[in-house]
N, C-alpha and C positions, 0 to 999 in steps of 0.2 A: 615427369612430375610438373603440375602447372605451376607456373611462378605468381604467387599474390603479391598485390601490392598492400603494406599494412599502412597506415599512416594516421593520423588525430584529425579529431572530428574539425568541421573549419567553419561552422557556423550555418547561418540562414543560407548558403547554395546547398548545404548536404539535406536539408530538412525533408525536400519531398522523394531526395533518392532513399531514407529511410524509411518512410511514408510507405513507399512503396513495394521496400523490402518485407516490413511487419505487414505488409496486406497481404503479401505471399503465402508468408510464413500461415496468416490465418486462415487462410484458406484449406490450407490442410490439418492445423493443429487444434482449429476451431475452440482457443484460449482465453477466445473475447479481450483480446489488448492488438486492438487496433488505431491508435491513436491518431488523429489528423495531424496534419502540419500545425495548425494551431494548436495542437494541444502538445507537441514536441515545441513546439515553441517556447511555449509557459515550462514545460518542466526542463527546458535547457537556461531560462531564468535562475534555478534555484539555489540560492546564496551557497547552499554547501558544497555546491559541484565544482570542479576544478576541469575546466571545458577541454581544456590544455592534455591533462593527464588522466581520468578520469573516463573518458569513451575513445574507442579505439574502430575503427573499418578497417574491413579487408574487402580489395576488389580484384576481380579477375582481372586477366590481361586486356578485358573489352575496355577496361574499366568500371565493369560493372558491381555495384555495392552487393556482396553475397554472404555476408556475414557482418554483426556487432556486436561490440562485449561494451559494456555499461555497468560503473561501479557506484551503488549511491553509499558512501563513507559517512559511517556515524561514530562520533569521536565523541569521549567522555576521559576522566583524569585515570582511571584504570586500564579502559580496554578500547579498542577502535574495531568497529565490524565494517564488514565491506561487503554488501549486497549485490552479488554479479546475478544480470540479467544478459544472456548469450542467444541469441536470436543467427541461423543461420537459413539462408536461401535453401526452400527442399530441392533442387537441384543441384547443390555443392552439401551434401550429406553425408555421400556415402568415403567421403576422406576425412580428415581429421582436424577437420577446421573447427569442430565446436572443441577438441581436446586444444586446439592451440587459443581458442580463446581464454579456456580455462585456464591457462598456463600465463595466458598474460594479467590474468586477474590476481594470480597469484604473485608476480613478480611486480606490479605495479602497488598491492599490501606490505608487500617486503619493503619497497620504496616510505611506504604509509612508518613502517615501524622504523626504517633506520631514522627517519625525519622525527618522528614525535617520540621513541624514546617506549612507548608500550606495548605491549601487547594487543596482537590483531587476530583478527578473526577473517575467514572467507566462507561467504553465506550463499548458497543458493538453495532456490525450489524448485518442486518439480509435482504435477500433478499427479494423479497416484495410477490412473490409466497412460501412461508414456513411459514403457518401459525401459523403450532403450536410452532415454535419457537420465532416467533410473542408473541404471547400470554403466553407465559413460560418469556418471557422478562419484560411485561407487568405487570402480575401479581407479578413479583420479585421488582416493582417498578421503571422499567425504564421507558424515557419518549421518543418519538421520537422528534429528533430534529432538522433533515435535511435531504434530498434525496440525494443520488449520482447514478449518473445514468452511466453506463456502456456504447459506444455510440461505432459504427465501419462504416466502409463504405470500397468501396471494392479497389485498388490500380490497379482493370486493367482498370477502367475508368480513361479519360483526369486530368489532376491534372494541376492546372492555375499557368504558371508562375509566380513565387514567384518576386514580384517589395521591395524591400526596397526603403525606408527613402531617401533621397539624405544624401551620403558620409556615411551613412554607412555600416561595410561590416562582414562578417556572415564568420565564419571558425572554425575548430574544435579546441576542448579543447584540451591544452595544459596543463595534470591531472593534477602533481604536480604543475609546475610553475605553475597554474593558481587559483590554490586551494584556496587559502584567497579572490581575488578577486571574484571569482565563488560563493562563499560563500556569502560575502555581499551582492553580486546583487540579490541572489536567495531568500533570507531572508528580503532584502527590494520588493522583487513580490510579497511576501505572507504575506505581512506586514497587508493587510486587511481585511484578513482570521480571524475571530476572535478565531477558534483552533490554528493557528500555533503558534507552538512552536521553536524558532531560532534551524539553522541546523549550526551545529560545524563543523569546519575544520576536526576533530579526524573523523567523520561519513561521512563526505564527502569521506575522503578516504577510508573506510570502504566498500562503496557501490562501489565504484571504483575500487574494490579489487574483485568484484564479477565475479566470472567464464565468463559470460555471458555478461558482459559490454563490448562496441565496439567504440573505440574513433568516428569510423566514423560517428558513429549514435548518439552523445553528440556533437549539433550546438552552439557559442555564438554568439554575435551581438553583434558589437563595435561602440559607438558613434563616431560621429567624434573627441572629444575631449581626446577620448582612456577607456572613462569609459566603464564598462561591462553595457549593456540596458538591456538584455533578454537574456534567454536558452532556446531552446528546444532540449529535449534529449531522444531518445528515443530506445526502445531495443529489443531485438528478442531473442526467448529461444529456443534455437532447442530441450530440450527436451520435454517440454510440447507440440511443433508441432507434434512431433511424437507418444505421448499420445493418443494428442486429432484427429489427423489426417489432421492439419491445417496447414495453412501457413502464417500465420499471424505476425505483429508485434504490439508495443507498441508505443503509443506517451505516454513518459511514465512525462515526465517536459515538461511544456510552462509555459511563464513565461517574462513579462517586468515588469520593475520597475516603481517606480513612478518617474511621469517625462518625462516618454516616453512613454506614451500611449496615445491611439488615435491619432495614426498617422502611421499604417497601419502594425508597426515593427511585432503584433503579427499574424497576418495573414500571414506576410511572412516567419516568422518563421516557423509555422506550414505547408506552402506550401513545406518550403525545408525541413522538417524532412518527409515529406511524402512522397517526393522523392528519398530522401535518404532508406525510407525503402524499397522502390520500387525496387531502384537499386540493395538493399542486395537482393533480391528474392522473398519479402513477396509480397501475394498479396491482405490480407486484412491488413488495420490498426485499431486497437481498442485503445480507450482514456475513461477516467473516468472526470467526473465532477459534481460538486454540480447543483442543479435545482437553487439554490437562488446564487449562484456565483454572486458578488456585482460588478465584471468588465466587463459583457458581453460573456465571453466565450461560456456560451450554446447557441448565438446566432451566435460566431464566427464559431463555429464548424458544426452548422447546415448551413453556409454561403458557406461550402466549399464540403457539404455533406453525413456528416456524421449524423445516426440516431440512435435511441433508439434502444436497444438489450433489458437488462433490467432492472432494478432499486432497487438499495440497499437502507435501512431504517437505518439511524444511529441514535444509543438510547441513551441514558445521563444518568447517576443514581450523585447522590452526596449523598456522603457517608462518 
């Protein structure tokens, strides 16, 4: 048996040995998460991670990086979910390195509940064509719990005048100033998500801090009485275009509050972010959404003509 070395991630020297492991990995899984060292950079920034405890390596005897398990922990007064992402070398596959990932995901949640005292959650996905990772999840006890489906449609077809609401009016975020209000709205839209977990002002700016973020492409929508109604926000990565050879962008938030729906704000929202990515150059857009989405979305988004590309299996372990 080969002996691994496991150990904690140790910063800006491990960056480009993962770099280079996710470019392996996509080469053959062809998952589109190939992130550069800049952009592992920014999301090894993010407030909520615990750099410490939180990402784990395993390397061969060469030393070489052939496996990582990475927990993004989302903590609220009831429940703590723990999002493992397990990325293994396709030549260290055929052993049991992605079950011992899983294993460390689990044991590192366990740590998660003796500390805070709640109940926890252990999250993975899996796209719906991989089936042995399917079945590696399965077998480890997970349960599937819900679809998200990946959807795009192309930006050099007509895109229909976005109409709003009478009196109210749609213009960009204002980052800072608008931070606490941005926050509330966005966390009373996803109020009926029975995952979400409230997003903080501290993360709000975090993500707004991202290389790649473009005020133009981050919409709100003002009631008439000045409240924040909805966001959609959405974003374009120029380096994964030139990866994958695309041109594409992100409807990366939609989003109305309660209150103001069904009355047409979120369809117009989403006509003017698709405009807007139009204008920046893209000319396809992609958006993700759940199949059981409890406000219509899947049907909003196929109203305006976007369709299925392909669909992710999100699994649930309680641990």
């Amino acid at each position: 048996m080969i002996s691994l070395t496991i150990r904690s991630y140790e910063g800006e020297t491990d960056l480009q040995s993962i770099s280079d492991l996710l470019k392996a990995c996509e080469a053959v899984d062809k998952l589109n998460q190939e992130p550069s060292v800049s952009e592992l950079r920014q999301a090894s920034d993010d407030p909520s991670l615990d750099k410490a405890r939180d990402i784990r390596l395993w390397e061969d005897p060469d030393g070489k990086l052939i496996g990582i398990g990475h927990l993004g922990i989302s903590r609220s007064d009831e429940a703590i979910d723990g999002s493992l992402s397990c990325r293994v070398h396709p030549s260290a596959r055929s052993g049991n390195l992605e079950r011992q990932i899983i294993t460390w995901g689990e044991e590192r949640m366990r740590e998660v509940q003796q500390d805070q005292g709640v109940h926890v959650k252990l999250r993975a996905s899996a796209r719906d064509d991989k089936a042995g990772f399917i079945a590696l999840l399965e077998s480890s006890g997970f349960k599937s719990e819900r679809c998200l489906l990946t959807m795009t449609r192309s930006l050099k077809e007509p895109i229909t005048e976005p109409q709003l609401p009478a009196n109210f009016t749609l213009r960009q975020v204002r980052d800072q100033q608008d931070a606490e209000a941005w926050v509330e709205m966005y966390n009373q839209s996803l109020i009926d998500d029975c995952n979400h977990h409230p997003l903080t002002v501290e993360h709000y700016k975090y993500l707004r801090s991202h290389p790649t973020y473009r005020p133009d492409l981050d919409l709100v929508a003002i009631a008439p009485d000045g409240t924040f109604a909805g966001c959609c926000e959405c974003a374009i990565n120029p380096d994964s275009n030139t990866r994958t050879g695309h041109n594409e962008g992100w409807v990366s938030q939609l989003g109305t509050r309660r209150g103001f729906r069904r009355i047409g704000l979120g369809r117009a929202m989403l006509l003017s972010g698709m405009r807007q990515l139009q204008a920046a150059g893209a000319d396809m857009a992609k958006l993700s959404v759940y199949f059981n989405n409890p406000n219509g979305a899947l049907q909003l988004y196929e109203s305006v003509g976007f369709y299925k590309l392909y669909t992710w299996i999100s699994y649930v372990k309680y641990v």
